[in-house]
C-alpha positions as YAML, in Angstrom:
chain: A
units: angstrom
residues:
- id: 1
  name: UNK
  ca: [-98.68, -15.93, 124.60]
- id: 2
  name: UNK
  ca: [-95.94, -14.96, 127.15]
- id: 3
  name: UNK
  ca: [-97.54, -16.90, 129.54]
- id: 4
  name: UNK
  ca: [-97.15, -19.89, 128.20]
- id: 5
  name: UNK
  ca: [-93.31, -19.02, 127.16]
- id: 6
  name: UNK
  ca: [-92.05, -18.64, 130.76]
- id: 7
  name: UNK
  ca: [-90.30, -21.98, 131.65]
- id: 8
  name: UNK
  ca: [-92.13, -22.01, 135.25]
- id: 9
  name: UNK
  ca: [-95.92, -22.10, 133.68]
- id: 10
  name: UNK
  ca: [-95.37, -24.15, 131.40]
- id: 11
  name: UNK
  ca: [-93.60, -26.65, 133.72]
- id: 12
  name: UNK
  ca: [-96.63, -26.68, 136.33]
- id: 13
  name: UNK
  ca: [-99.27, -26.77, 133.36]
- id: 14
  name: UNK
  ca: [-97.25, -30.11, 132.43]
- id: 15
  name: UNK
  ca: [-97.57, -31.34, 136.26]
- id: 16
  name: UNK
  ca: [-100.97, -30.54, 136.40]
- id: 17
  name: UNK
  ca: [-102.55, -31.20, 133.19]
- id: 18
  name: UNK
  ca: [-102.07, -35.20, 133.54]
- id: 19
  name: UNK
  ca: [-104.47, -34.87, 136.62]
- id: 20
  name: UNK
  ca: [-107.18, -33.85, 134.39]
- id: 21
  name: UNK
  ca: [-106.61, -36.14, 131.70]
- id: 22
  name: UNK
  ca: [-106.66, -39.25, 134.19]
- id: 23
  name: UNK
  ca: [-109.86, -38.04, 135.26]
- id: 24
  name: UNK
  ca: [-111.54, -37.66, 132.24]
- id: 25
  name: UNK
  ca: [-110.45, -41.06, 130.78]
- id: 26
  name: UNK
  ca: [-111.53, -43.04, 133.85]
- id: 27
  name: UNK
  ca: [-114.38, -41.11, 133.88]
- id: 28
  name: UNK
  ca: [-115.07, -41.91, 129.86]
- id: 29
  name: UNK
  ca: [-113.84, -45.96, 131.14]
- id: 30
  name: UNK
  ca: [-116.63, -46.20, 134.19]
- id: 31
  name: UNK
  ca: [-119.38, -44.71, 132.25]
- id: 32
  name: UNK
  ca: [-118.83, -47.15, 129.50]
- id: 33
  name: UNK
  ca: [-118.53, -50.52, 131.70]
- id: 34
  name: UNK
  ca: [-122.25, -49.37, 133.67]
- id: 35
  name: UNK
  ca: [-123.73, -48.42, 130.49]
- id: 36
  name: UNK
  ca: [-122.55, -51.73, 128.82]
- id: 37
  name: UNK
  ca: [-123.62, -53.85, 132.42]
- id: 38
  name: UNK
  ca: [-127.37, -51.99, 131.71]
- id: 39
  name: UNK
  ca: [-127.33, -52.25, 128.02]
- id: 40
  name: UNK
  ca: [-127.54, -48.75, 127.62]
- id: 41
  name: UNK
  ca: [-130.50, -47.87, 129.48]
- id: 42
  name: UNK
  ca: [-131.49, -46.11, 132.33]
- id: 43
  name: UNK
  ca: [-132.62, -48.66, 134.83]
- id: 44
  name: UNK
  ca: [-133.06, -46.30, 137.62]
- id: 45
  name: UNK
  ca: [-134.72, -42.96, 136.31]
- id: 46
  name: UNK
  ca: [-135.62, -41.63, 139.57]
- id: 47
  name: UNK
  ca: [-132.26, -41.21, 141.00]
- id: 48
  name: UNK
  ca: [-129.44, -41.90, 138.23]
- id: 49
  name: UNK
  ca: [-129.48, -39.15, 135.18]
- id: 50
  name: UNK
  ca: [-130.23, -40.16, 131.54]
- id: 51
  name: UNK
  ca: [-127.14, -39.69, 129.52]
- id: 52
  name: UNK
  ca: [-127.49, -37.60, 126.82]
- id: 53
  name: UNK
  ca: [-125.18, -35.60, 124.57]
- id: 54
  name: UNK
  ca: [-125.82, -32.09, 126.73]
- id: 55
  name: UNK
  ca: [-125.21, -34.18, 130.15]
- id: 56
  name: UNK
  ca: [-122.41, -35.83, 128.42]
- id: 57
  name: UNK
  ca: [-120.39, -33.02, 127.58]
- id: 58
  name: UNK
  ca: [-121.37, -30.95, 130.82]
- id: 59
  name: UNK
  ca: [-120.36, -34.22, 132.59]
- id: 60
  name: UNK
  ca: [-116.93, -34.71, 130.85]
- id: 61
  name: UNK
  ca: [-116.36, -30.86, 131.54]
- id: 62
  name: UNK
  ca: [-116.62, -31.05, 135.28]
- id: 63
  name: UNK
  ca: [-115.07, -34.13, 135.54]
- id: 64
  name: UNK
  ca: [-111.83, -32.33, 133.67]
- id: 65
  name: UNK
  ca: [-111.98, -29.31, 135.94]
- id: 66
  name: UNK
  ca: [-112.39, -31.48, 138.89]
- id: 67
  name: UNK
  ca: [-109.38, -33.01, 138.12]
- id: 68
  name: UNK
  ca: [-107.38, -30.01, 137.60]
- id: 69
  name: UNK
  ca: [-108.34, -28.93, 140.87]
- id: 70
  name: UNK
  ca: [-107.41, -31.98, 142.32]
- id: 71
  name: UNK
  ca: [-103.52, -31.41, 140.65]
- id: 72
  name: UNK
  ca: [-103.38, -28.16, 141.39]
- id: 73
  name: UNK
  ca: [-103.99, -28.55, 144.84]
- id: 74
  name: UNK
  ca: [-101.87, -31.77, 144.71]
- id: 75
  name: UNK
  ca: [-98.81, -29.53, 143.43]
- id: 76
  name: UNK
  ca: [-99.17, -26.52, 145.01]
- id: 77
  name: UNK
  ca: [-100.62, -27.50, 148.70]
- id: 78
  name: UNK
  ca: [-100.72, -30.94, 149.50]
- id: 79
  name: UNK
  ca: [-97.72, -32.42, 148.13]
- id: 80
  name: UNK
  ca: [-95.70, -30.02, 150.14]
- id: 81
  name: UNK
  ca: [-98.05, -30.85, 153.29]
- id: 82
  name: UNK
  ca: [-97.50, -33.92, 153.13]
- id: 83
  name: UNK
  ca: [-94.05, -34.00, 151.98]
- id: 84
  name: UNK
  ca: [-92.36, -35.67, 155.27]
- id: 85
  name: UNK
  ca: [-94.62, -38.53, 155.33]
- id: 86
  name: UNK
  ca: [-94.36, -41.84, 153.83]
- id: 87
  name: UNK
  ca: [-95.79, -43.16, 150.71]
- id: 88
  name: UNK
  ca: [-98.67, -44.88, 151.82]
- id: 89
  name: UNK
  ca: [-98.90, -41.95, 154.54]
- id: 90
  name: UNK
  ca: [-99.44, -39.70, 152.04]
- id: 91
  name: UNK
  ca: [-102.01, -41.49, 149.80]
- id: 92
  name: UNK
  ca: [-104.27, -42.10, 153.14]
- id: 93
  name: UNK
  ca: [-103.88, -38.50, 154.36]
- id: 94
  name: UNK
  ca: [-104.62, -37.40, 150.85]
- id: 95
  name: UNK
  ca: [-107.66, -39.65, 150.48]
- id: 96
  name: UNK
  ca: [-109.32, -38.98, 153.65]
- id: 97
  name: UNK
  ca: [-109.25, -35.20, 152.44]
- id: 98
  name: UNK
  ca: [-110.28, -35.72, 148.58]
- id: 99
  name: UNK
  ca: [-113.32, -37.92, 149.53]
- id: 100
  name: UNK
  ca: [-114.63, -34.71, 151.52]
- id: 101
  name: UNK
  ca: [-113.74, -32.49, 148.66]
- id: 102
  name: UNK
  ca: [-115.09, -34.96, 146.11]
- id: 103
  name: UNK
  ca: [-118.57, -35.13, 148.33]
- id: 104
  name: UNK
  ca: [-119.23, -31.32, 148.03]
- id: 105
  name: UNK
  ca: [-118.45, -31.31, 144.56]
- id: 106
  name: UNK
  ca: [-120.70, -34.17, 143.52]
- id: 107
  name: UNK
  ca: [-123.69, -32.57, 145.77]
- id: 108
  name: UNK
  ca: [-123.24, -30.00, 143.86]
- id: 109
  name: UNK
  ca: [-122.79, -31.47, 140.51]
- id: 110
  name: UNK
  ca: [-125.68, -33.11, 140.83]
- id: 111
  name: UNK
  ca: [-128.41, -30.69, 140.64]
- id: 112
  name: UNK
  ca: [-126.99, -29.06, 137.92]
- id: 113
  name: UNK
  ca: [-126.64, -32.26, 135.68]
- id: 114
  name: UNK
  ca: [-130.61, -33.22, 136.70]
- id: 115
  name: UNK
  ca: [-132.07, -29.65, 135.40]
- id: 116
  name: UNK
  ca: [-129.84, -30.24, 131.98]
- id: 117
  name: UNK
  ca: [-131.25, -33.77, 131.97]
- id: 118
  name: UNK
  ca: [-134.54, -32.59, 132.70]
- id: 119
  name: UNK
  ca: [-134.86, -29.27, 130.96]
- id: 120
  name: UNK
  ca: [-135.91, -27.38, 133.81]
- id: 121
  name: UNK
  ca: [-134.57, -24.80, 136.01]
- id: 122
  name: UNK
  ca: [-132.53, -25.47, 138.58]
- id: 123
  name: UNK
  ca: [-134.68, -24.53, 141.22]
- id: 124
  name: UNK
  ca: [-137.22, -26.43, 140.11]
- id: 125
  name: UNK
  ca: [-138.68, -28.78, 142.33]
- id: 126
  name: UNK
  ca: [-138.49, -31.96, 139.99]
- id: 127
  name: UNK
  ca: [-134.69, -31.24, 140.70]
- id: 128
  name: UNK
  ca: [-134.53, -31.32, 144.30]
- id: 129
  name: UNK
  ca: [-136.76, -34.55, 144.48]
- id: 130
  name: UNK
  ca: [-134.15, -36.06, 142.13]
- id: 131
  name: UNK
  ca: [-131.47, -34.47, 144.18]
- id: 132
  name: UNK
  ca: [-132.92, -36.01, 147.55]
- id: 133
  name: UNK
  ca: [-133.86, -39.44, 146.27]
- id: 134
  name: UNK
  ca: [-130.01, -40.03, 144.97]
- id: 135
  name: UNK
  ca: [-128.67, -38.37, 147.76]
- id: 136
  name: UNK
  ca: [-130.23, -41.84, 149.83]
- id: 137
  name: UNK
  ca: [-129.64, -44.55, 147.23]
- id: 138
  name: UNK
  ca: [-127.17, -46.87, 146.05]
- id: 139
  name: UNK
  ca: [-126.36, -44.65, 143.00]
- id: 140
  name: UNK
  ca: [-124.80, -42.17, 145.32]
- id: 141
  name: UNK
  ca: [-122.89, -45.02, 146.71]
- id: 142
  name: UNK
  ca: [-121.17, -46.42, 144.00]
- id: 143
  name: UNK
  ca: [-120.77, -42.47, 142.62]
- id: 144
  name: UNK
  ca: [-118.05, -41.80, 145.54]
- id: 145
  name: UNK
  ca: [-116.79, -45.33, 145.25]
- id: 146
  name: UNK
  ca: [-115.83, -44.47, 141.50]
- id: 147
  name: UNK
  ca: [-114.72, -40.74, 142.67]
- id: 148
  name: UNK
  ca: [-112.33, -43.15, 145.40]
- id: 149
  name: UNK
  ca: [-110.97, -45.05, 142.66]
- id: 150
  name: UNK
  ca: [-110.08, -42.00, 140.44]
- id: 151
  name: UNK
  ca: [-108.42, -40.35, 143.46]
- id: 152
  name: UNK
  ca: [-106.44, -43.41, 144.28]
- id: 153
  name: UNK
  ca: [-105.44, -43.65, 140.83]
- id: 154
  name: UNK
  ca: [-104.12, -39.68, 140.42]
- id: 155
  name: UNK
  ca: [-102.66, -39.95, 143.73]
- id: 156
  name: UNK
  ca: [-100.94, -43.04, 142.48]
- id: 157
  name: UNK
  ca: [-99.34, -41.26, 139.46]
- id: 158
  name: UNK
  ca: [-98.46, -38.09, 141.46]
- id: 159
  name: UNK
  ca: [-96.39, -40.29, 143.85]
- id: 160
  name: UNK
  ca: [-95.19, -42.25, 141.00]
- id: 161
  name: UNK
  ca: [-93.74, -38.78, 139.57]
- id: 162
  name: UNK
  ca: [-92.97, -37.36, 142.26]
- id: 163
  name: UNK
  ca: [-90.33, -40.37, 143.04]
- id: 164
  name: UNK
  ca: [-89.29, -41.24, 139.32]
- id: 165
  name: UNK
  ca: [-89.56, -37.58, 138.31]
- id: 166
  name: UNK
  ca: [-92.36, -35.77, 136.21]
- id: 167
  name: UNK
  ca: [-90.48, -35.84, 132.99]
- id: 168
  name: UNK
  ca: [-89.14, -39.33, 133.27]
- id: 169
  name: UNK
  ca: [-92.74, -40.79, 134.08]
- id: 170
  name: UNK
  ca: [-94.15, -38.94, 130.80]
- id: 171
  name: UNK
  ca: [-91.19, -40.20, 128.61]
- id: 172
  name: UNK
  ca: [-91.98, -44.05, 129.67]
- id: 173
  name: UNK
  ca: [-95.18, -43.46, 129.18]
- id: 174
  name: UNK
  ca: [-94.59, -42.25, 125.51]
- id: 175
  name: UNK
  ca: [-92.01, -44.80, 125.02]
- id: 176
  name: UNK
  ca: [-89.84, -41.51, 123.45]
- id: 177
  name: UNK
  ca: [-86.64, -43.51, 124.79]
- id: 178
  name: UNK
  ca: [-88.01, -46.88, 124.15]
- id: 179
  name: UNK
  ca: [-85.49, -47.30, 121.20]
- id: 180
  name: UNK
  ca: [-82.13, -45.31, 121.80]
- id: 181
  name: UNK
  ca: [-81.86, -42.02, 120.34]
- id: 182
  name: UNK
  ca: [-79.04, -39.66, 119.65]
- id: 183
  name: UNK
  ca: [-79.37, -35.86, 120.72]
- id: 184
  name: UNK
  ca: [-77.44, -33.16, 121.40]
- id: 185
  name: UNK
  ca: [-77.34, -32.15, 125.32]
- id: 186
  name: UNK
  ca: [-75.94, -29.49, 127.50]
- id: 187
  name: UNK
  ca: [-74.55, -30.84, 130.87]
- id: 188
  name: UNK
  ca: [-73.98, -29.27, 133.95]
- id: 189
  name: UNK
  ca: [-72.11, -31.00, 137.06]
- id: 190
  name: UNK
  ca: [-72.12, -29.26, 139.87]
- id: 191
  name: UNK
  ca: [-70.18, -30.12, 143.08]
- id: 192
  name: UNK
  ca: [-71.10, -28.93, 146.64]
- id: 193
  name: UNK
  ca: [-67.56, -27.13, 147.97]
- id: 194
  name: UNK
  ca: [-66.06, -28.71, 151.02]
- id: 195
  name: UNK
  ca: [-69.07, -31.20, 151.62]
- id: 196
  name: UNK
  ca: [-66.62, -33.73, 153.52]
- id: 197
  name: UNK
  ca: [-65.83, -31.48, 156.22]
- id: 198
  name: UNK
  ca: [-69.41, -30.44, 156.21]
- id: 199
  name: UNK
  ca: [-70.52, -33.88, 156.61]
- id: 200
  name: UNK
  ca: [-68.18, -34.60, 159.68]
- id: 201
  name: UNK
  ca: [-68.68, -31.21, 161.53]
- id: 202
  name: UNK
  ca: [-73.12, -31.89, 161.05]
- id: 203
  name: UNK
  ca: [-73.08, -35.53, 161.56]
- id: 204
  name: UNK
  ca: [-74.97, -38.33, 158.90]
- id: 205
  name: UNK
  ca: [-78.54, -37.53, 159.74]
- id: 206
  name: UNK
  ca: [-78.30, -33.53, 160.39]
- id: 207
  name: UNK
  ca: [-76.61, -33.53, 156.75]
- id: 208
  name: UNK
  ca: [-79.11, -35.49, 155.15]
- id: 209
  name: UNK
  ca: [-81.44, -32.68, 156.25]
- id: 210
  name: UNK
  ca: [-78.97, -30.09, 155.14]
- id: 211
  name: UNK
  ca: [-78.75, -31.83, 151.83]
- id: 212
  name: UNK
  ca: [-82.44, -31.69, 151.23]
- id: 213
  name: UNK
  ca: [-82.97, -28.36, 151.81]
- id: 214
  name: UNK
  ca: [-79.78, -27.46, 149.52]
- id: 215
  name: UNK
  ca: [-81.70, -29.57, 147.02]
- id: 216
  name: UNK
  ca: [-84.76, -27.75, 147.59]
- id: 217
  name: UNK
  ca: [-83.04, -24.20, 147.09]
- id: 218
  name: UNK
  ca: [-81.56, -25.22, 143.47]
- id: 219
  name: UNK
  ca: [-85.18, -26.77, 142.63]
- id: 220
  name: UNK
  ca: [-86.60, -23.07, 141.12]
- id: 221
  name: UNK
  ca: [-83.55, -22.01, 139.19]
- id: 222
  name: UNK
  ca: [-83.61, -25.08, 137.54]
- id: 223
  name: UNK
  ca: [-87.30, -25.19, 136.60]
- id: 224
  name: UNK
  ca: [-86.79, -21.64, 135.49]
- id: 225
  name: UNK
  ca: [-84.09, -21.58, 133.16]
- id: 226
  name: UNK
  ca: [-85.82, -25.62, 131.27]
- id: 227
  name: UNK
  ca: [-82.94, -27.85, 133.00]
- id: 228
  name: UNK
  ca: [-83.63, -31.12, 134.15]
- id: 229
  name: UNK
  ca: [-82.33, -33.01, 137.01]
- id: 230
  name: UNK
  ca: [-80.69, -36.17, 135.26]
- id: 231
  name: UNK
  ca: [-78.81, -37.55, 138.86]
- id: 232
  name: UNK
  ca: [-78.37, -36.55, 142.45]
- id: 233
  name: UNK
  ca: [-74.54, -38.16, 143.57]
- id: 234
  name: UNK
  ca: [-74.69, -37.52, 147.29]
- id: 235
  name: UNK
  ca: [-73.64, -33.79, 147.35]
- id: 236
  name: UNK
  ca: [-73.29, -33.84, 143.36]
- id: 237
  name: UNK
  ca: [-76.32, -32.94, 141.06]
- id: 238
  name: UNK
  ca: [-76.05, -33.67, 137.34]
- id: 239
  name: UNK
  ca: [-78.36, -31.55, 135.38]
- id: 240
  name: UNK
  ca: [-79.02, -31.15, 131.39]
- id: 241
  name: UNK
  ca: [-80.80, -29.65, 129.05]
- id: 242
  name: UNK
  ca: [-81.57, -30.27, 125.67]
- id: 243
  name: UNK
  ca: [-78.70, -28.71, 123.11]
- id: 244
  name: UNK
  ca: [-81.22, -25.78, 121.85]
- id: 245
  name: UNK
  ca: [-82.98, -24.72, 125.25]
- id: 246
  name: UNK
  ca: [-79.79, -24.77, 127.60]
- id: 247
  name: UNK
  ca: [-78.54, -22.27, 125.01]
- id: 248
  name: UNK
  ca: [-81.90, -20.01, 124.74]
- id: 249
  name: UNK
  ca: [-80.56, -16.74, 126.76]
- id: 250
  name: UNK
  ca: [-77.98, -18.59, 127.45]
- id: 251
  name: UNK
  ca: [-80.02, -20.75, 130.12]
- id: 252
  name: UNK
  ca: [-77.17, -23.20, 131.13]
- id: 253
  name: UNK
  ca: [-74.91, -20.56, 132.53]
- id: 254
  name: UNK
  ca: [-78.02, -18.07, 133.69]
- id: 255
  name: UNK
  ca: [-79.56, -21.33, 135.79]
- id: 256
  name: UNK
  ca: [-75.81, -21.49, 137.59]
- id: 257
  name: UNK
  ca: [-75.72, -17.87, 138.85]
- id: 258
  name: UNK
  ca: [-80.01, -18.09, 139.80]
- id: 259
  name: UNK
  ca: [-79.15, -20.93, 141.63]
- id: 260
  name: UNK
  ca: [-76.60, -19.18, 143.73]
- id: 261
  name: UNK
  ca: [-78.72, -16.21, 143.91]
- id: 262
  name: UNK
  ca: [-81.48, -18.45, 145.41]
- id: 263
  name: UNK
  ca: [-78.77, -19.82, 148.08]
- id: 264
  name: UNK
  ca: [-77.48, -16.25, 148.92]
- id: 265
  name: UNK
  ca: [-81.61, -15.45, 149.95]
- id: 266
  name: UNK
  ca: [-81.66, -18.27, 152.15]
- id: 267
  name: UNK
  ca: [-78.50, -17.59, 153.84]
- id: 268
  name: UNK
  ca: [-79.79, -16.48, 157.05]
- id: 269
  name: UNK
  ca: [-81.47, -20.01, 157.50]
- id: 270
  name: UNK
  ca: [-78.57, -22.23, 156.73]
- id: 271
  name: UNK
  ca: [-76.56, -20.37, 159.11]
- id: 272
  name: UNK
  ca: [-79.49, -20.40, 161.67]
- id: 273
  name: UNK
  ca: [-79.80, -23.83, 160.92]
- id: 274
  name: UNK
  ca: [-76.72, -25.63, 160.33]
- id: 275
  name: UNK
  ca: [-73.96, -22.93, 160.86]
- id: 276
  name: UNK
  ca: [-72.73, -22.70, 157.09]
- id: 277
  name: UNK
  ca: [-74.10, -21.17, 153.83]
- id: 278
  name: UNK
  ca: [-73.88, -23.83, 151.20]
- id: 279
  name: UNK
  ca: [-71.41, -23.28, 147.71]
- id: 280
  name: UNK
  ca: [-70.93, -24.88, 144.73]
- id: 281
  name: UNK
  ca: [-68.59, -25.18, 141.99]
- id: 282
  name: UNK
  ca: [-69.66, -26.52, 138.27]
- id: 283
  name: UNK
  ca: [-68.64, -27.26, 134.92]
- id: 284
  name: UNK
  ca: [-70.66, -27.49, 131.50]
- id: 285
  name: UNK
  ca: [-69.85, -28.87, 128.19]
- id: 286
  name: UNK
  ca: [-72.03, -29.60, 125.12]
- id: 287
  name: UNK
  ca: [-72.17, -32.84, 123.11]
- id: 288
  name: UNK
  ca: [-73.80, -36.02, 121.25]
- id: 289
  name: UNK
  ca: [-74.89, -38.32, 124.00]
- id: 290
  name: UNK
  ca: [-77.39, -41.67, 123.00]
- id: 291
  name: UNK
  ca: [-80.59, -41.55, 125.37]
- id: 292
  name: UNK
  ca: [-82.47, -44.71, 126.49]
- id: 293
  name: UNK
  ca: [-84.17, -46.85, 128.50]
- id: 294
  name: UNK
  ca: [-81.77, -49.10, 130.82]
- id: 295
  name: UNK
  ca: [-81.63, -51.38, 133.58]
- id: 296
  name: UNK
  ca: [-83.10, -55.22, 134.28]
- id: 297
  name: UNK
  ca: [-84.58, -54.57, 137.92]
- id: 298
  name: UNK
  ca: [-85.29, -50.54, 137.85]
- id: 299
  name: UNK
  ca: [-85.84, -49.26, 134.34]
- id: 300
  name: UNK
  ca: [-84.38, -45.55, 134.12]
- id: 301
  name: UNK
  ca: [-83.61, -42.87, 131.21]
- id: 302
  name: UNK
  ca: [-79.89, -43.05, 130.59]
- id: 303
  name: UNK
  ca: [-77.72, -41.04, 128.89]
- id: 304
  name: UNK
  ca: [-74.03, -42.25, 127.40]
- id: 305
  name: UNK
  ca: [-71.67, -40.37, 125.56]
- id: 306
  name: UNK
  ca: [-68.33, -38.98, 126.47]
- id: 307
  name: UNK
  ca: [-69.61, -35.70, 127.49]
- id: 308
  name: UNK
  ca: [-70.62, -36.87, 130.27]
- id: 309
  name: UNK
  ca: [-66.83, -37.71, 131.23]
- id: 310
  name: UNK
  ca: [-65.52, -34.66, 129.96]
- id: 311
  name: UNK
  ca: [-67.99, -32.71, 132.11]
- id: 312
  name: UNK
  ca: [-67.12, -34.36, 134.77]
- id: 313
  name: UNK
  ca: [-63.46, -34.03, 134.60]
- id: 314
  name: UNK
  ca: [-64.19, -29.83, 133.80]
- id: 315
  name: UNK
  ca: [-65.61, -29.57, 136.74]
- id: 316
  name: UNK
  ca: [-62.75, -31.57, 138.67]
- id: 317
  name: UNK
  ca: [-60.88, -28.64, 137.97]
- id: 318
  name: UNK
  ca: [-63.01, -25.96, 139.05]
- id: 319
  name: UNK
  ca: [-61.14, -26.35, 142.61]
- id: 320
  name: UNK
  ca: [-57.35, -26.85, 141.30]
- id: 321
  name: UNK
  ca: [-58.03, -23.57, 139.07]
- id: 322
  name: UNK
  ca: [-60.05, -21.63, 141.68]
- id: 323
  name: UNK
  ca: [-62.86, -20.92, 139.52]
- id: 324
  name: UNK
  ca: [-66.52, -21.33, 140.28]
- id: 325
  name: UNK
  ca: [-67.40, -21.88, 136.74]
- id: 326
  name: UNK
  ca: [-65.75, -23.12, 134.00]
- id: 327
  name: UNK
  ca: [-67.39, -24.29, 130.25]
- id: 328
  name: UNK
  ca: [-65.55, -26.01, 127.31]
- id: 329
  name: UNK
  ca: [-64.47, -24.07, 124.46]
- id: 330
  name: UNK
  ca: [-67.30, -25.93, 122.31]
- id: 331
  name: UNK
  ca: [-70.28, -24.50, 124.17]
- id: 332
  name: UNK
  ca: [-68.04, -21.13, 124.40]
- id: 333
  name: UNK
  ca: [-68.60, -21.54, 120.39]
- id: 334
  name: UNK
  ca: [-72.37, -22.06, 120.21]
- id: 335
  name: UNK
  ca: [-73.05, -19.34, 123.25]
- id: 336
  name: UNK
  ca: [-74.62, -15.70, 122.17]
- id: 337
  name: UNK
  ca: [-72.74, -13.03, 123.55]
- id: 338
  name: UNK
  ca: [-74.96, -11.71, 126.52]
- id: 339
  name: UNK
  ca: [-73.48, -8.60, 128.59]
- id: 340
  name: UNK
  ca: [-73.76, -10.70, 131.61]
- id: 341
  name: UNK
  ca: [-71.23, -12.74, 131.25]
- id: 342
  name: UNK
  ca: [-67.56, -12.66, 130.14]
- id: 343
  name: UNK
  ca: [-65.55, -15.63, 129.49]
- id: 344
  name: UNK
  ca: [-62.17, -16.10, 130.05]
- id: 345
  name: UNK
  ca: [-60.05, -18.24, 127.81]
- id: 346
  name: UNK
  ca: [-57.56, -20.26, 130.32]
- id: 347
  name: UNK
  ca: [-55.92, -22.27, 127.23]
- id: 348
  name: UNK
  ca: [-55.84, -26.04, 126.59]
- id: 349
  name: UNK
  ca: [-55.58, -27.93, 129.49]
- id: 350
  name: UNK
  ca: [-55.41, -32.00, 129.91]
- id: 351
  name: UNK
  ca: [-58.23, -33.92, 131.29]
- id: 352
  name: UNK
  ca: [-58.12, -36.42, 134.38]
- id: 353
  name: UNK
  ca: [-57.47, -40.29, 132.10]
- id: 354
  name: UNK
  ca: [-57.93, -38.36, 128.49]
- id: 355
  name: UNK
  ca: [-54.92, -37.64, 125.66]
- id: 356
  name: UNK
  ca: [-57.21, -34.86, 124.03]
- id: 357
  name: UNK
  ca: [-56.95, -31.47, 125.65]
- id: 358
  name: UNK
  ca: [-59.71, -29.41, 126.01]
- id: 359
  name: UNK
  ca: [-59.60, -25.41, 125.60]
- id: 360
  name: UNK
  ca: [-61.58, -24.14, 128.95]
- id: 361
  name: UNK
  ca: [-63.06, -20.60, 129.74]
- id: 362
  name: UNK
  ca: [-63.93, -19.24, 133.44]
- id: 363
  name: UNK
  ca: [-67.40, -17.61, 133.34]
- id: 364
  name: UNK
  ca: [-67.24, -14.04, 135.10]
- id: 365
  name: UNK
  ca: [-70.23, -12.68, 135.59]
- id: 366
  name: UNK
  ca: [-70.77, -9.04, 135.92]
- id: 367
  name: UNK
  ca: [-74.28, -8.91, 137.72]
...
């Protein structure tokens, strides 16, 4: 059961398990329109295989696997291969290589579905005669043609998610933010430390690269401790979690000090590569925010609530104070002590355009 408790499994079992279900469903969808076009009978016995319950299942089995494969290999191989290229790039890269994959897999579906259909071994010779006369007909055809259109279609989603973001794409798709909710979030803005100079001294495109790589650095820490990336802001990246699993061990302030850890592993590249090891500074607060769907042209999830400002103003102060960390005194409240970590009261302090003070603690952590 562990397994399925770390943060990092269960997020790639959510990227990947989408792949199968497209499969299977289009799979269920194509079946149903030939069936329905030969009222439900087998028109072509020698080469196309009777449908029965046994076939069926073994049928709606592979297909599932198939397409776990294909996401697995999508997340863990390709979509980094092909990361560099453009959309449509990537979708005719992808395809070219799928339709090869998809070819061995269906010779070697094949076989096995005729000796269920037909009782028989699967050496049998009944099966290889069925095996060679599909192998040369127009069933075999339209076959990859329908294995084409499920690739398209997966590839299609993966890019979809890939640009929109995984969670995003599954929360339109269950309309969870359809009507505007209210929850309780944990918010994290975090500020790259002298990015202007950076940007000068690297020049636009060189920090475009060096921004993307920064990016890339943060990505596991995040995934780890169940934040999600709400908004990149040029060198600012806005990340939340909901109220109960940013504090579960304390994940809001852990994810800070793993992201710096990842940065501090990677140190020999940045300097290799662009002369400077990356830093950050951050703030976090807690609070009731209302979650939606907005926007005429783009639809996005959007979060409102003042939390957001006073985040944003905490971690304004981060440089004025000299402190790479600082929380409000409410998440202070709802934190478990951890030996970790010590926190620091620094008072009441007033906020950038706010007549409320807010009671701040620096986050000293003790490795």
């Amino acid at each position: 059961m562990r397994f399925f408790q770390n943060p990092k499994t269960v997020y790639y079992i959510k990227r990947i398990l989408p792949f199968g279900i497209i499969w299977l469903v289009l799979s269920w969808f194509i079946l149903l329109i030939e069936s329905m076009a030969t009222e439900y009978k087998n028109v072509r016995p020698e080469t196309d295989i009777t449908v029965t319950w046994d076939v069926f299942l073994f049928a709606s089995l592979a297909v599932f696997v198939v397409g776990l494969a294909v996401g697995t290999l999508e997340v863990f191989w390709l979509g980094k291969l092909f990361k560099s290229k453009g959309f449509g790039q990537k979708i005719l890269y992808k395809m070219g290589f799928y339709l090869l994959f998809m070819l061995a897999i269906n010779l070697i579906a094949y076989p096995i579905a005729a000796s269920i259909e037909l009782k028989t071994s699967l050496w049998d010779s009944e099966v290889w005669q069925k095996f060679s006369n599909y192998s040369t007909s127009p069933t075999f055809l339209s076959t990859m043609a329908s294995l084409a259109f499920s690739i398209f279609v997966s590839l299609l989603y993966s890019g979809i998610s890939e640009h929109l973001g995984h969670d995003v794409l599954l929360n339109f798709f269950s309309g969870k933010y359809h009507r505007p909710k209210e929850e309780s979030r944990i918010f994290m803005f975090l500020d790259m430390k002298s990015s202007t100079s950076l940007a000068e001294q690297l020049g636009h495109k060189q920090y475009f690269r060096f921004l993307r790589d920064y990016y890339n650095q943060l990505s596991n820490a995040i995934i780890k401790h169940n934040g999600e990336v709400y908004q990149y802001i040029g060198d600012e990246i806005v990340i939340t979690w909901k109220q109960d699993k940013g504090l579960s061990r304390q994940n809001c302030v852990r994810c800070f000090y793993a992201m710096k850890d990842n940065l501090n592993k990677k140190s020999a590249f940045f300097i290799k590569t662009y002369g400077v090891i990356p830093s950050f500074r951050a703030g976090l607060h807690v609070g009731k925010v209302t979650t939606g769907e907005i926007g005429a042209l783009k639809k996005e999830i959007f979060f409102t609530g003042d939390v957001l400002n006073v985040t944003a103003r905490i971690q304004k102060l981060c440089k004025s104070l000299d402190q790479e960390l600082l929380i409000s005194g409410e998440l202070k409240k709802l934190l478990e002590p951890s030996t970790p970590f010590g926190f620091e009261s620094l008072g009441t302090m007033n906020l950038e355009g706010r007549k409320a003070q807010a009671s701040l603690y620096a986050v000293k952590h003790f490795g």
